[in-house]
N, C-alpha and C positions, 0 to 999 in steps of 0.2 A: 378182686375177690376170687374164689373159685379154688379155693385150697384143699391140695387134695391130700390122700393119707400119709404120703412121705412127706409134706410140707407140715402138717402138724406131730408126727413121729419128730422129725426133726427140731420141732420145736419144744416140744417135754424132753428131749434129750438135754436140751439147754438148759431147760429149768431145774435139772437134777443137781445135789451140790455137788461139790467135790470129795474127790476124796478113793483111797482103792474100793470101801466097799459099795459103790457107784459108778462099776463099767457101763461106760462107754459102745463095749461090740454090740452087733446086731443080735448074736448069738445067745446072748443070755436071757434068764428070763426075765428082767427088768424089760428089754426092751420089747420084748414079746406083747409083755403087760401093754408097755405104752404104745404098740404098733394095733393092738384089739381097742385102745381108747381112743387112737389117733383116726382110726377108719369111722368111729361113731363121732367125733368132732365133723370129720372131714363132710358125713351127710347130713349130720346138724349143719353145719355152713353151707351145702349146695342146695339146702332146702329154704336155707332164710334168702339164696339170691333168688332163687328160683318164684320167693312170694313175692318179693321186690319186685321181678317182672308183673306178675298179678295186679299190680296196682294201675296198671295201666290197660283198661278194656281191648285197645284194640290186639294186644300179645295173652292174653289170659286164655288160659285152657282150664285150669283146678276149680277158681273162685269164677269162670262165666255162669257158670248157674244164677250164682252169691249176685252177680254186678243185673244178670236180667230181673231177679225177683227186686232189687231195690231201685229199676227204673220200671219196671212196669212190664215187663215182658213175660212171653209171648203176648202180642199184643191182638185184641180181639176182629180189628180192622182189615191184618194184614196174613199171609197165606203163610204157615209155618215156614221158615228158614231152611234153607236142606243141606246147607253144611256150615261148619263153624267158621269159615269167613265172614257167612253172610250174618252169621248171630252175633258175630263182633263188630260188624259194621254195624247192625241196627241200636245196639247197645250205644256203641260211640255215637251215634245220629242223635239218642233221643239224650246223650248227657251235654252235645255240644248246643242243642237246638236251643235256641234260646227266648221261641216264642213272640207270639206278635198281632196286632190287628193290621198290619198294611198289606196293601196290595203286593209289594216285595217279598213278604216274609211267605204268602201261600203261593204265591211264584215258586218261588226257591222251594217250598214244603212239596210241590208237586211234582217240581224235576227231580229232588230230590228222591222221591219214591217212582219215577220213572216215566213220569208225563211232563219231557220239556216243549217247551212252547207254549206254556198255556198261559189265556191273557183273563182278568176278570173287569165284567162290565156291572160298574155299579148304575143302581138305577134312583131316579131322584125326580120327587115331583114336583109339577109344576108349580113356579114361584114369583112373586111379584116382579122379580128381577130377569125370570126367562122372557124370553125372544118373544114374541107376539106370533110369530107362526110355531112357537113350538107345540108339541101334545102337550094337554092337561097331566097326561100319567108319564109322561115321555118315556116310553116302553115300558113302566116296570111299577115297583110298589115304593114308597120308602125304606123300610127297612131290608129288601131284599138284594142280592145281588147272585151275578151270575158266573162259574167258573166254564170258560171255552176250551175243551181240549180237542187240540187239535187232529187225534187220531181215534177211527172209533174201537170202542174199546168192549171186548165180549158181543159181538154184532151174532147174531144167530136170525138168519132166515128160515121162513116155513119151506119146507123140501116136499118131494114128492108123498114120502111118506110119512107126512104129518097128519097130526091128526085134525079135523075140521073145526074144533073148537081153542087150538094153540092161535097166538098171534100171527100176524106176514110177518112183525122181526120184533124181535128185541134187542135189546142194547145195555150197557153200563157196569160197572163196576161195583159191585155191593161194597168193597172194598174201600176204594174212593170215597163213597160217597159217607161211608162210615166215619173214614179219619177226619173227611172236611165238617162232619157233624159235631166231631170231639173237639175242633180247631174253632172251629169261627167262632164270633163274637154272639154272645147266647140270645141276645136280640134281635139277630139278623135270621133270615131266613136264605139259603144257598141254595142256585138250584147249578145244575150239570149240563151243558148241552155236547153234545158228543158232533167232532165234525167230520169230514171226509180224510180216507188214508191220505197222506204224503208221501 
């Protein structure tokens, strides 16, 4: 593809019939004619390759807007994009994602947004079938489970000049803990434990 103004000049010159009074020169004004027609084909054609790329998110610069509004973006979990790499990657993330309740899919969903390592501990109560020594609650509730990441994440300590009624620290991700709300399964309850850097 990619035809440019003399590739289409030279093509209406073909199509012209024969005959003397249908020169052929560059000179005249016939071909004038079809050299002002042949530059409007030629950016009709680099514009229809040009949408052809567009169909695919991760090359799109015209229609990225077009591809974020019809997956959901800007999305309200995660910190504005600050260049268009990164809005083509989020775009292509959320059209390849394919969704899931297993311990794999928010695996992959966390490294993916930039917490790898992380392991989730589900919790399950005690059962005719558990162990005689085990806990009743065996750490946790039914329906809840736990995401471990292994780095802490937004850690702020009290400093000298804090003030007396801030905490000694906080911690976590408003972020995180937003996207694993929108993700998990609506009957579970998720909690976040933040661990030490590596």
């Amino acid at each position: 593809m990619d035809l440019t103004k003399e590739d289409y000049r030279r093509h209406l010159m073909q199509l012209l019939p024969e005959g003397p009074v249908w020169p052929r020169d560059l000179d005249t004004f016939m071909a004038k004619v079809l050299g002002a027609a042949a530059e409007s084909f030629a950016r009709a054609d680099n514009s229809a390759v040009s949408l052809v790329r567009e169909f695919d998110p991760r090359e799109s610069s015209q229609l990225l807007e077009d591809w974020e509004r019809n997956v959901g973006l800007p999305d309200e979990c995660l910190s504005p994009a600050t260049n268009v790499a990164e809005r083509r990657r989020r775009v292509h993330q959320k059209l390849a994602r394919q969704g899931g309740q297993s311990t794999a899919f928010f695996v992959s969903l966390l490294a993916s947004m930039g917490y790898p390592g992380c392991s989730i501990t589900e919790f399950r109560p005690f059962r005719a079938s558990s162990k005689c020594n085990a806990g009743l609650n065996q750490g946790g509730w039914r329906y809840a489970w736990r995401v471990n990441v292994p780095v802490a994440a937004n850690v702020k300590l009290l400093n000298v000049n804090g003030r007396a009624n801030e905490p000694l620290a906080s911690w976590g991700d408003a972020g995180l803990a937003c996207l694993l709300a929108k993700y998990k399964p609506g009957h579970t309850i998720v909690y976040i434990s933040y661990g030490e850097d590596v």
